[in-house]
ZAMARGU-4260 file (C-alpha; in steps of 0.2 Angstrom, whole numbers, plus 5000, padded with zeros to 4 digits):
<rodrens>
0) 5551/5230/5805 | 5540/5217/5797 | 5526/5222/5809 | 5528/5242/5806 | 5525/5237/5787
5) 5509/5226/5792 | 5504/5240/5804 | 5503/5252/5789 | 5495/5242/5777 | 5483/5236/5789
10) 5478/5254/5795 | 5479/5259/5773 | 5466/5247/5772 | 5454/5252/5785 | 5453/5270/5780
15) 5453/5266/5762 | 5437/5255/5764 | 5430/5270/5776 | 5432/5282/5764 | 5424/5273/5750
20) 5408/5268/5760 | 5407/5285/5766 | 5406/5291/5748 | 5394/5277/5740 | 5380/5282/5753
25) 5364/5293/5748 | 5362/5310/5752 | 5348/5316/5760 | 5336/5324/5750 | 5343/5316/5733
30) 5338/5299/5740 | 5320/5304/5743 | 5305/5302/5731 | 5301/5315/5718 | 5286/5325/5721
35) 5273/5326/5707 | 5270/5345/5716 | 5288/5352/5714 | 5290/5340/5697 | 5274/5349/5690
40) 5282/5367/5697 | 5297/5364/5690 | 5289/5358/5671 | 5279/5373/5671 | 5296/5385/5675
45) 5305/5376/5663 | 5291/5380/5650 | 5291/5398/5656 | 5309/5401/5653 | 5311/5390/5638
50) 5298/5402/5632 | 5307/5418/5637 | 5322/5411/5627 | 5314/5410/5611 | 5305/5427/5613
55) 5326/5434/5616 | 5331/5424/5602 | 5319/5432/5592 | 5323/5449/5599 | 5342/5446/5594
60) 5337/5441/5579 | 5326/5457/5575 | 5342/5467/5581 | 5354/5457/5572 | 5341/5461/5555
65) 5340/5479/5560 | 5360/5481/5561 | 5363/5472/5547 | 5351/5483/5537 | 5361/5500/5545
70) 5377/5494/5542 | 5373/5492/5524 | 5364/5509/5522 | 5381/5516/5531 | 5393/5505/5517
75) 5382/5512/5503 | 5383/5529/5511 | 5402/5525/5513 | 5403/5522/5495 | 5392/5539/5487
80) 5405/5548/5499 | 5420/5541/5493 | 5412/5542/5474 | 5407/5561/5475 | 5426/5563/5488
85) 5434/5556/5472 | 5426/5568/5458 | 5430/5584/5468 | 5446/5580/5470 | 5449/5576/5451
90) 5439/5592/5449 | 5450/5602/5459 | 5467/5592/5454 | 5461/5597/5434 | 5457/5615/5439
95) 5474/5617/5448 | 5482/5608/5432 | 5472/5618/5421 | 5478/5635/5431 | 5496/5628/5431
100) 5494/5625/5413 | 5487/5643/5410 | 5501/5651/5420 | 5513/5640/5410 | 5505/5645/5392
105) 5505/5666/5399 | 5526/5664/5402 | 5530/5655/5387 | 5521/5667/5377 | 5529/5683/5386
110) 5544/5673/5386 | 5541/5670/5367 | 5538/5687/5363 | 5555/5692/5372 | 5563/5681/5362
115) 5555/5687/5347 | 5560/5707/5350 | 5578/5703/5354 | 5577/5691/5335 | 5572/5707/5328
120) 5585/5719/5337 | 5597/5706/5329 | 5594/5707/5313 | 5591/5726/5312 | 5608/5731/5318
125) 5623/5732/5307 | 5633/5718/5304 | 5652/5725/5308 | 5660/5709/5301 | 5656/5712/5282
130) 5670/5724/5278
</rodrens>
């Protein structure tokens, strides 16, 4: 038993110390020298694309400027609309008040004038309760 356990311990130490040799050695192309060509290639992309970048930036930044701009123009807009949407309804609201009212004065007086004909009627005819 005691030679199984050292078997395995033994055999967990070998592949532990392969495998951390394997991962510590250099890769090909990482391990070689830099050349000043590609380093010079690669500055000069770098440039190019960090200069591409600012031009978008400035782009977005146009776009964002622009939509700022419309969207206040469409929020005053909004606002005129919902100024002149108000008005026209009062408007309309007092002209249908107005007609209601008028209607209402037109059957009050009719209704008036009734009551004044049957007052008169009253007091024309006879009283049969004086005897």
């Amino acid at each position: 038993m005691k030679g199984i356990i050292f078997a395995v311990v033994l055999v967990s130490l070998v592949l532990g110390m392969l495998l951390c040799t394997l991962g510590c050695e250099p890769e090909g192309p990482a391990a070689a020298p830099p050349d000043p060509k590609a380093e010079r290639l690669y500055a000069a992309q770098n440039i190019e694309l960090k200069k591409q970048i600012e031009e978008l930036e400035k782009s977005y930044e146009r776009q964002l400027v622009e939509k700022e701009m419309l969207l206040e123009q469409c929020r005053n807009q909004n606002d005129e609309l919902q100024l002149q949407l108000g008005e026209e309804a009062s408007q309309i609201f007092e002209n249908d008040l107005v007609k209601i009212l008028m209607e209402e004065s037109q059957r009050l007086t009719e209704e008036n004038q009734e009551l004044r004909e049957q007052i008169e009627q009253l007091t024309n005819q006879p009283q049969s309760n004086e005897e």
